[in-house]
N, C-alpha and C positions, 0 to 999 in steps of 0.2 A: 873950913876945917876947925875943929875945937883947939882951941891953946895945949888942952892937955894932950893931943893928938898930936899937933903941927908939933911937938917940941918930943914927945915921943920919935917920929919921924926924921924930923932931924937928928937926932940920937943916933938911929939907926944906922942914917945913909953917913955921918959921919965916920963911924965905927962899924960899918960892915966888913966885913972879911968877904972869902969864896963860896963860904956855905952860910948855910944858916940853922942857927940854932932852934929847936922845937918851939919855945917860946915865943921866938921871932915871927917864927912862922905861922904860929895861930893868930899874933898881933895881926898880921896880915891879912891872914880872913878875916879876921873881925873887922877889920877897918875895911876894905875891898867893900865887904858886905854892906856894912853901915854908911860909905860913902857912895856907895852905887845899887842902895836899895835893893839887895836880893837876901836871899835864906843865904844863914851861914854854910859855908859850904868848905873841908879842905880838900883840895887834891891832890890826885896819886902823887907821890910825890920820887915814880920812875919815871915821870916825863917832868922835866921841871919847865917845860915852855908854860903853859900857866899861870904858874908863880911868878914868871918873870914878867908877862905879859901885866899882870894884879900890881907887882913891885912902878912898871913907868907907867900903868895907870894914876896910883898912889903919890908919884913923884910930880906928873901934871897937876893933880890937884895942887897939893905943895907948894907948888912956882908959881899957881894961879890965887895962893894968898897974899 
């Protein structure tokens, strides 16, 4: 993971709340995307399993720096 990513990230999961904010959540595709080599992609965001599923995706990486 990129420094300016991994400290992004950290940011995040320190200061997450319950939701998340629109910005947040494009961070998240783009990084999801970029670390797991697919097309940007965001989804519906009335099922949030997805998102969640992208976020301790995200979080493995993370731990595995």
């Amino acid at each position: 993971m990129e420094l300016r990513d991994y400290n992004w990230w950290k940011y995040f999961k320190e200061n997450n709340k319950d939701s998340l904010k629109s910005l947040d959540f494009k961070k998240i595709c783009h990084l999801h995307s970029k670390y797991n080599k697919h097309s940007y992609f965001e989804p519906c965001t009335c099922n949030p399993a997805t998102i969640k599923q992208w976020i301790k995706d995200l979080d493995n990486l993370f731990l595995s720096v």
